[in-house]
MARBA-3410 file (N, C-alpha, C, O; in Angstrom, 1 decimal):
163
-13.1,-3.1,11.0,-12.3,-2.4,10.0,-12.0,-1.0,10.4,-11.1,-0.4,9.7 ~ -12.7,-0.2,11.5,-12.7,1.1,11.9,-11.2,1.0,12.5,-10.5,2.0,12.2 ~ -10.6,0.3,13.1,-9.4,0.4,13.8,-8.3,0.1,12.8,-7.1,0.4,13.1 ~ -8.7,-0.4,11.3,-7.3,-1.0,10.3,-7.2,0.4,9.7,-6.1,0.7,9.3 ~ -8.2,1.3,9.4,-8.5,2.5,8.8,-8.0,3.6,9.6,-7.4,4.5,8.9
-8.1,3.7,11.4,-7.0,4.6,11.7,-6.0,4.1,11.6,-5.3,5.0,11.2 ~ -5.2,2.9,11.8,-3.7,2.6,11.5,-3.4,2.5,10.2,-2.2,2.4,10.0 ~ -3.9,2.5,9.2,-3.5,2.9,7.8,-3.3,4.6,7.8,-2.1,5.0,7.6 ~ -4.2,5.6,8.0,-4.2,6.9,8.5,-2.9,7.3,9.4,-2.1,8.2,9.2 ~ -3.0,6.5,10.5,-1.7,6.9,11.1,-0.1,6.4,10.6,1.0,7.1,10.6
-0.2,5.5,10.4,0.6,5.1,9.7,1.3,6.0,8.2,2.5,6.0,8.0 ~ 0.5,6.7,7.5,0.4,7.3,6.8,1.2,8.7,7.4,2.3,9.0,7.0 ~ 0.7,9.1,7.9,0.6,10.9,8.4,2.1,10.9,9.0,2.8,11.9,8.8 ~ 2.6,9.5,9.8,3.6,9.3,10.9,4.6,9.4,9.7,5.5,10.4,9.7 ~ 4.5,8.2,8.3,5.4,8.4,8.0,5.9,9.6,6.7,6.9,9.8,6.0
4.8,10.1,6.7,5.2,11.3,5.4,5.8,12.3,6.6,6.9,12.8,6.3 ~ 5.3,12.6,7.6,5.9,13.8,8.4,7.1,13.7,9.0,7.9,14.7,9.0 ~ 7.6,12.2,9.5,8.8,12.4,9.3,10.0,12.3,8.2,11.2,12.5,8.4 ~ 9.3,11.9,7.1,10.1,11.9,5.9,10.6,13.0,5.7,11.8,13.3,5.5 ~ 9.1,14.2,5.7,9.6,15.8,5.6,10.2,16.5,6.3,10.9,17.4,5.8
10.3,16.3,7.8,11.3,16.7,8.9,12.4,15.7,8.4,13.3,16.2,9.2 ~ 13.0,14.7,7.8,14.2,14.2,7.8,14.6,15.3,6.8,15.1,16.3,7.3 ~ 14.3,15.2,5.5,14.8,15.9,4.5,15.1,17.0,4.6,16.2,17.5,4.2 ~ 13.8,17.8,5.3,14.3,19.2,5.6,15.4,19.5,6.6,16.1,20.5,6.4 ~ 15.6,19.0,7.2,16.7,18.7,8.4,18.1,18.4,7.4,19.1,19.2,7.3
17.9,17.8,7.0,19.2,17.0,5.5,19.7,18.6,4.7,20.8,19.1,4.5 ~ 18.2,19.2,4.4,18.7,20.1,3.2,19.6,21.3,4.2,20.7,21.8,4.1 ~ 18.6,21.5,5.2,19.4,22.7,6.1,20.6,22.5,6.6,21.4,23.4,6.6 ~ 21.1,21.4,7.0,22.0,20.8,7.4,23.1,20.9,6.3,24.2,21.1,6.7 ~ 22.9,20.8,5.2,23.4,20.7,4.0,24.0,22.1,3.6,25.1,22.1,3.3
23.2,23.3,3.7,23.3,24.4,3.0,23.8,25.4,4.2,24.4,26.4,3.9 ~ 23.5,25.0,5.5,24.1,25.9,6.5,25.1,25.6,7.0,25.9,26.5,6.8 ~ 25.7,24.7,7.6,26.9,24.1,8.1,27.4,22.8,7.1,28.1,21.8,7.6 ~ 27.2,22.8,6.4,28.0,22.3,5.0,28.2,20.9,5.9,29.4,20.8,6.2 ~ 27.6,19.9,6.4,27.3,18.7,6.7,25.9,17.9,6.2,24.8,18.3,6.5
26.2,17.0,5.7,25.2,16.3,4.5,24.9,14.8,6.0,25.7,14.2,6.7 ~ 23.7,14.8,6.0,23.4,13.6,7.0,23.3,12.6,6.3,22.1,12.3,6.2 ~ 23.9,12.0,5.7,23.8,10.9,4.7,22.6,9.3,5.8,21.6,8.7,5.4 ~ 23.1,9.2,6.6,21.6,8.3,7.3,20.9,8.2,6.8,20.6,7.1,6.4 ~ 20.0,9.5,6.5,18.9,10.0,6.7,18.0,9.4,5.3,16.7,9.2,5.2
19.0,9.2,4.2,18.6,8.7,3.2,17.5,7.0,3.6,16.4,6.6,3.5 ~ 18.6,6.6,3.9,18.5,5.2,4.8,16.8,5.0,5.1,15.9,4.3,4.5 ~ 16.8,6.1,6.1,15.7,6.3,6.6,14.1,6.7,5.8,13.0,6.1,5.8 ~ 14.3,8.0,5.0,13.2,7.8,3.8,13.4,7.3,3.2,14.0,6.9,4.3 ~ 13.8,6.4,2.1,13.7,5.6,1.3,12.5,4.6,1.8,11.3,4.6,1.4
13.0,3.9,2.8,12.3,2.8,3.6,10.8,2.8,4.0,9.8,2.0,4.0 ~ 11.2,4.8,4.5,9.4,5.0,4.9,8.9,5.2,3.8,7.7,4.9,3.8 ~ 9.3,5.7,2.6,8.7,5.8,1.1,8.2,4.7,0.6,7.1,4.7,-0.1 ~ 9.1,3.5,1.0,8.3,2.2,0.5,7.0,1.9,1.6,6.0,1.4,1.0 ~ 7.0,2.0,2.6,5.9,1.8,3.7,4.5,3.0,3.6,3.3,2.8,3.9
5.0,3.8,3.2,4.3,5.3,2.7,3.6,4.6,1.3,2.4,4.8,1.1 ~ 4.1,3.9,0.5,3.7,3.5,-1.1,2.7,2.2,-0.7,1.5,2.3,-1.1 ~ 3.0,1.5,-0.2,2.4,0.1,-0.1,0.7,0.5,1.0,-0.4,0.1,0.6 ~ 1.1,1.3,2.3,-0.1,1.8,3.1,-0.8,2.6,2.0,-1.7,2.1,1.4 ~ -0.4,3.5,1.8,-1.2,4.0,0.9,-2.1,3.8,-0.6,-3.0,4.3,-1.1
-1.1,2.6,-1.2,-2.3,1.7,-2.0,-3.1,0.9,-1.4,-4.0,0.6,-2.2 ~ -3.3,0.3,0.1,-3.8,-0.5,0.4,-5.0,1.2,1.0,-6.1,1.1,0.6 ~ -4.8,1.8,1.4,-5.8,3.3,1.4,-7.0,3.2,0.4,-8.2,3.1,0.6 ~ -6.1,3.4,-0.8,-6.2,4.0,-2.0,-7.6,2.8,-2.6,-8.6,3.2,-3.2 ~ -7.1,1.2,-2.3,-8.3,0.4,-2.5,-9.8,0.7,-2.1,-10.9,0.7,-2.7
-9.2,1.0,-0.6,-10.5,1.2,0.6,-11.2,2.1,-0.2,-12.3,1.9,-0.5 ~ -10.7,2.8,-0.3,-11.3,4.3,-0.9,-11.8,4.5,-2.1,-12.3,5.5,-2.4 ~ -11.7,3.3,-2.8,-12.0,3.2,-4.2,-11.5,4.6,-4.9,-12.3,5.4,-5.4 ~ -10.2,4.8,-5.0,-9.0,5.9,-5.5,-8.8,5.6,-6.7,-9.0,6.5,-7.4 ~ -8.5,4.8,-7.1,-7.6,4.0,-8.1,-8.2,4.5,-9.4,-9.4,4.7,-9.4
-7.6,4.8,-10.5,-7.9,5.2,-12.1,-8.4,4.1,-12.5,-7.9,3.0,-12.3 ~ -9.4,4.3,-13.2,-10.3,2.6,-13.3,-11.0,3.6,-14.7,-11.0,4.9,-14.9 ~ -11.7,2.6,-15.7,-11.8,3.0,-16.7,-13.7,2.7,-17.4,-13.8,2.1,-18.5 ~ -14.4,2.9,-17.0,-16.0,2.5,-16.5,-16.5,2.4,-18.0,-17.0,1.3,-18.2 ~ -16.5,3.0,-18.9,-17.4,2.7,-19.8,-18.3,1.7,-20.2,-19.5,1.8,-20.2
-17.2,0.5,-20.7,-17.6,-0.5,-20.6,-18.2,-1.3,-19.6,-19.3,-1.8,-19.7 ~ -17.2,-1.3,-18.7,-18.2,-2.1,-17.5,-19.7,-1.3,-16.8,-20.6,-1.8,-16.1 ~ -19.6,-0.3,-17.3,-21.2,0.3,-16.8,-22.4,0.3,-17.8,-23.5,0.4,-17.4 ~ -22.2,0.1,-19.1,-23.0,-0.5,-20.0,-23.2,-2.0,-20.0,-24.2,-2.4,-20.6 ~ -22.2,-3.2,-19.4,-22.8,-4.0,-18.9,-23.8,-4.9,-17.7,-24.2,-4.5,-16.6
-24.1,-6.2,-18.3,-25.5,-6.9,-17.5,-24.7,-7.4,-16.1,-23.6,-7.9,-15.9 ~ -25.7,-7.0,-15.2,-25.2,-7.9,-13.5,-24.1,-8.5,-13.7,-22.9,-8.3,-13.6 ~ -25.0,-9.7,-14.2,-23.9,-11.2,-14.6,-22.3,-10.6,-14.5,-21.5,-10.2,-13.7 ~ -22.3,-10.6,-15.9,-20.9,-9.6,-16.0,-20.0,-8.5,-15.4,-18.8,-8.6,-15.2 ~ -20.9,-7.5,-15.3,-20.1,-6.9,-13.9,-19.6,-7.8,-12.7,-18.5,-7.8,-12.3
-20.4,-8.5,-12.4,-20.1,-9.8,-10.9,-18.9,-10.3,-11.4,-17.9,-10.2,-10.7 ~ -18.7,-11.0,-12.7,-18.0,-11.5,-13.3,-16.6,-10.7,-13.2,-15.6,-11.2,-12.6 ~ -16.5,-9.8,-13.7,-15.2,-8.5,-13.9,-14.8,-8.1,-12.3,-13.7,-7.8,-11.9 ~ -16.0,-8.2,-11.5,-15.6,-7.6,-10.0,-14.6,-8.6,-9.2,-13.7,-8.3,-8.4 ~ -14.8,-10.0,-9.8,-14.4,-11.1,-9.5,-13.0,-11.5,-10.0,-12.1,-12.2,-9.5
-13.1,-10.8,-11.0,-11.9,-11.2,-11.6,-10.5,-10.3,-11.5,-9.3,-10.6,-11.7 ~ -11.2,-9.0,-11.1,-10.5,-7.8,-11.1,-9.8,-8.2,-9.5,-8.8,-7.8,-9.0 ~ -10.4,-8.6,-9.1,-10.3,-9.0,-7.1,-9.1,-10.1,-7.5,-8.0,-9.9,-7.0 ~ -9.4,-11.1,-8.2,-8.5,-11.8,-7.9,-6.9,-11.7,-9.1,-5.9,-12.4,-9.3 ~ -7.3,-10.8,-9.4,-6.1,-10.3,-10.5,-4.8,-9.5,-8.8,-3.7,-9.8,-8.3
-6.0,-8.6,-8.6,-5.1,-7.8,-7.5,-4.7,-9.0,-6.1,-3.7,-8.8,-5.4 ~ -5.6,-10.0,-6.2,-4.6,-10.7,-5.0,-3.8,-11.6,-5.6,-3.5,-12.5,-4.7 ~ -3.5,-11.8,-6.5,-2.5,-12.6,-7.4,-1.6,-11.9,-7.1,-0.8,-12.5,-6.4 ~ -1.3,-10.1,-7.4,-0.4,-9.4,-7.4,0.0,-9.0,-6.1,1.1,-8.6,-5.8 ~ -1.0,-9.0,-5.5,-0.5,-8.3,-3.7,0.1,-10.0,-2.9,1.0,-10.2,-2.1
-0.8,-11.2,-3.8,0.2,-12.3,-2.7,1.4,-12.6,-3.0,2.3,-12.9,-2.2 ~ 1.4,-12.3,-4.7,3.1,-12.6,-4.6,4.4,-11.5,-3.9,5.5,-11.7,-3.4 ~ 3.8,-10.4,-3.9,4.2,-9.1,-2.8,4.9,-9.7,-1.9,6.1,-9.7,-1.6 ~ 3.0,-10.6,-1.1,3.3,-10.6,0.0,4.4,-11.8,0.2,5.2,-11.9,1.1 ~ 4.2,-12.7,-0.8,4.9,-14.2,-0.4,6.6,-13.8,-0.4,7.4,-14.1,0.4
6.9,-13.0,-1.7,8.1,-12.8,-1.5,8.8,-12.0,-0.5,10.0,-12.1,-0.2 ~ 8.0,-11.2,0.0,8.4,-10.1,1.1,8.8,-11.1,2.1,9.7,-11.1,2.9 ~ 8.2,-11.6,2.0,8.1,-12.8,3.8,9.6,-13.4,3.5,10.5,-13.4,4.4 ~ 9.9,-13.8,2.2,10.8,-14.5,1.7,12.4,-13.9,2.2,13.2,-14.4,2.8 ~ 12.3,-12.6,1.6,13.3,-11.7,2.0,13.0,-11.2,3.7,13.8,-11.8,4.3
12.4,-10.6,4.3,12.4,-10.8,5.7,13.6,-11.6,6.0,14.7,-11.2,6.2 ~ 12.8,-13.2,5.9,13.0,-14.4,6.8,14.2,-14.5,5.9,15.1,-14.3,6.7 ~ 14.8,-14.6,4.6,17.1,-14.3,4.4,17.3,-13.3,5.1,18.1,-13.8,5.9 ~ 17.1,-11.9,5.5,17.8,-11.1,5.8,17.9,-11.1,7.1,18.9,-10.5,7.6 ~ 16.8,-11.9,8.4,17.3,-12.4,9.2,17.9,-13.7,9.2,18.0,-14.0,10.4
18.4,-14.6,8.4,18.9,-15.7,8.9,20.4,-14.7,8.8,21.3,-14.6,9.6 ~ 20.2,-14.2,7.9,21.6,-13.5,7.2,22.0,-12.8,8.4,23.1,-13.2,8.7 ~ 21.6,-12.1,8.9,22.0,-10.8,10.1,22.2,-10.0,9.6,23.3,-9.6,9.6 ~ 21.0,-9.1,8.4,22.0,-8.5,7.3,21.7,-7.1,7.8,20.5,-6.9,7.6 ~ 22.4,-5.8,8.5,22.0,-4.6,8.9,22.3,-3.9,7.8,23.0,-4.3,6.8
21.6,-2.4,7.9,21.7,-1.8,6.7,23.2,-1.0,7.2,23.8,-1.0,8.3 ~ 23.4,-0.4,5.9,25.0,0.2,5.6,25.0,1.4,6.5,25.9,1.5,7.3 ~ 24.2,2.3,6.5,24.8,3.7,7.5,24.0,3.6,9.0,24.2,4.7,9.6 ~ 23.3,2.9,9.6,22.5,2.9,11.2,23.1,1.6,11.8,23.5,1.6,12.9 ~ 23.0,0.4,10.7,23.6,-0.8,11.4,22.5,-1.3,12.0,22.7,-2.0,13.0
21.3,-1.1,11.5,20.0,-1.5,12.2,19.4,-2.9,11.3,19.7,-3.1,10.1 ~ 18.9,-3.5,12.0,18.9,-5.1,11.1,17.7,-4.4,10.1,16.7,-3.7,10.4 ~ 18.1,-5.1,8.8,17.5,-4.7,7.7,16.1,-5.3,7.1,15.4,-5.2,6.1 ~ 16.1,-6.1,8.3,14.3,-6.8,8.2,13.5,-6.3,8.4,12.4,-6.3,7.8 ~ 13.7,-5.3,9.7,13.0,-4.5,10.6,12.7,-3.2,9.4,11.6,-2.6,9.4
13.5,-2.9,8.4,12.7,-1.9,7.8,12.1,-2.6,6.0,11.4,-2.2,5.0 ~ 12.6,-3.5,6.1,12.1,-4.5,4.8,10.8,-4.9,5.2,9.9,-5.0,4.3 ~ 10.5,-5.2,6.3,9.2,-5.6,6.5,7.6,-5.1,6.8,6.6,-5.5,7.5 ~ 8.2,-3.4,5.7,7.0,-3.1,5.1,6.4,-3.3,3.8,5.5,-2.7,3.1 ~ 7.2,-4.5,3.6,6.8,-5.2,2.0,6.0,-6.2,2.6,5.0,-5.8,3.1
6.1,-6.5,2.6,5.1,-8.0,3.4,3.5,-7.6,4.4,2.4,-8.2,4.4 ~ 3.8,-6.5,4.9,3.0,-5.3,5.9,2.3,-4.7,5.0,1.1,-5.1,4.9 ~ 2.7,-3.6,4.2,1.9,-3.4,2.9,1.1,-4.2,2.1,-0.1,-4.0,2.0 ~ 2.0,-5.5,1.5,1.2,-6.0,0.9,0.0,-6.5,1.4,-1.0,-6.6,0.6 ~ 0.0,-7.1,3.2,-1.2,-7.7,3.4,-2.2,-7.0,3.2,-3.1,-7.5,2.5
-2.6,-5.7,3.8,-2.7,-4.5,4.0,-4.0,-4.3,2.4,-5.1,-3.9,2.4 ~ -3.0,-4.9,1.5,-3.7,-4.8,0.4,-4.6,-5.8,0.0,-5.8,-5.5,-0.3 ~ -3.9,-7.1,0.0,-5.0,-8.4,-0.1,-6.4,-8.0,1.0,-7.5,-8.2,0.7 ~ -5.8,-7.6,2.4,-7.5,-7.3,3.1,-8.4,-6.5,2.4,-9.6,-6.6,2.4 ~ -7.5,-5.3,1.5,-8.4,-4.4,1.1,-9.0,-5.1,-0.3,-10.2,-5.3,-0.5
-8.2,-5.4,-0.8,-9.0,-6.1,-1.9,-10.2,-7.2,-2.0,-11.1,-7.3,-2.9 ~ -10.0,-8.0,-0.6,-11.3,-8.8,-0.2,-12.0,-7.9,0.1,-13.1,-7.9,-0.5 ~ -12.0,-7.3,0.7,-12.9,-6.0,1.5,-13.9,-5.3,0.4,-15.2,-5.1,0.5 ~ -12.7,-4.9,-0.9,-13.8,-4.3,-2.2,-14.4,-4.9,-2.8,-15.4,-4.5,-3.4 ~ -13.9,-6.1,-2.9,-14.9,-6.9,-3.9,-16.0,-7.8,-3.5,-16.7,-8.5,-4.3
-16.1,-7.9,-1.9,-17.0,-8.3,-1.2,-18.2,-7.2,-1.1,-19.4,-7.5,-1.2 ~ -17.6,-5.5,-0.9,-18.7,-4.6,-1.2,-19.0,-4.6,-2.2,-20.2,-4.5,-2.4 ~ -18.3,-4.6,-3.2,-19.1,-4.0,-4.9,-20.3,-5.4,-5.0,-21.5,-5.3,-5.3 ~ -19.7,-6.7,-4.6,-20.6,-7.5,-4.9,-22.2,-7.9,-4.7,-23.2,-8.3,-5.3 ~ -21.5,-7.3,-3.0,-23.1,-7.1,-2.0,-23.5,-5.6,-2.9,-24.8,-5.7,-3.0
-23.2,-4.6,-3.5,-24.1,-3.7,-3.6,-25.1,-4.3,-4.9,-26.3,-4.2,-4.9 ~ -24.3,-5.0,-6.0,-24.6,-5.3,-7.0,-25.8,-6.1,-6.7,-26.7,-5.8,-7.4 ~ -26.0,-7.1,-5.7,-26.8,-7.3,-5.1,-28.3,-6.7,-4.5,-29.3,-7.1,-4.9 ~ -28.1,-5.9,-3.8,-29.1,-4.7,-3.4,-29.4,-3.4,-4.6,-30.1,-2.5,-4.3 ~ -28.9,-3.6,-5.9,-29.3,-2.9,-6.6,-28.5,-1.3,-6.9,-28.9,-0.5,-7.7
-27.9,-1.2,-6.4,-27.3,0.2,-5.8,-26.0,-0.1,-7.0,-24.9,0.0,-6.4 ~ -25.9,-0.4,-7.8,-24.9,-0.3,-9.1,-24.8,1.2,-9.7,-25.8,1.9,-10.1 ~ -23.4,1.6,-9.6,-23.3,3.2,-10.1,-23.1,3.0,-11.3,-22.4,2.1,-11.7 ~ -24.0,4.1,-12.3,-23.7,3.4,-13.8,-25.0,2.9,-14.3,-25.2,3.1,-15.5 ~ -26.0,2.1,-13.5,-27.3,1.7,-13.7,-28.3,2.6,-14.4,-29.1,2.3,-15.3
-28.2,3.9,-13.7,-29.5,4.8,-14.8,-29.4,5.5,-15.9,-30.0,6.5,-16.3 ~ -27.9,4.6,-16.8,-28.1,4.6,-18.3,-28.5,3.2,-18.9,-28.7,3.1,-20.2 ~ -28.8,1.9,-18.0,-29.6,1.3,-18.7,-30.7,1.2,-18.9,-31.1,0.3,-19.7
END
């Protein structure tokens, strides 16, 4: 998992920096020689969606996410196991249909030949950070709920020394 964790990272860093070198490029471009790179749009949007989807699948690993404990920290093992289980497969419900439809769109936009409007670049090639993302996320979500489970296991439950 050490190598899915730098390419989530790089992946990350690669595409926020060039989002910020496009834009800024766009605005100067824009305000000094009064030419607007309209492409460029093209271009972040796309890494914005690939930037959103890596970074929730991050945000899993990392146990990031706004989560709301009360409750489940005043409950027994049993239950917690229960909620870890359920909360895992709530999120790959939602990351497979992600992923199933992503695949879906891919696989029309190439039968289609469908390129995008200002590069002319085939439009799968940047759609298919929906599908990329999502998997991204289903690993991470097996990944969490296999640790919280093993910890629950070994005793190491955060939340435990108010029972």
């Amino acid at each position: 998992m050490k190598f899915l964790n730098y390419l989530e990272e790089v992946i990350l860093f690669i595409s926020f920096l060039v989002m910020t070198i496009i834009a800024f490029s766009n605005i100067v471009s824009r305000n000094l020689i009064n030419i607007s790179l309209s492409f460029t749009e093209e271009i972040t949007i796309n890494l914005f969606v690939l930037l959103t989807f890596v970074g929730t699948a991050a945000g899993v690993r990392r146990y990031a996410h706004l989560g709301f404990t009360l409750l489940f920290d005043r409950m027994n093992r049993g239950i917690k196991k229960a909620l870890v289980v359920f909360s895992a497969l709530m999120g790959l419900l939602l990351f497979g249909v992600l992923l199933w439809y992503g695949i879906q769109m891919v696989q029309f936009q190439m039968d289609m030949g469908q390129k995008t409007p200002s590069l002319g670049w085939p439009q799968w090639v940047l759609s298919s950070a929906l599908p990329a993302g999502a998997f991204l996320c289903v690993i991470r979500t097996i990944q969490v709920c296999v640790e919280e489970l093993k910890s629950m296991g070994s005793g190491k439950l955060e939340g435990d020394e108010t029972l």
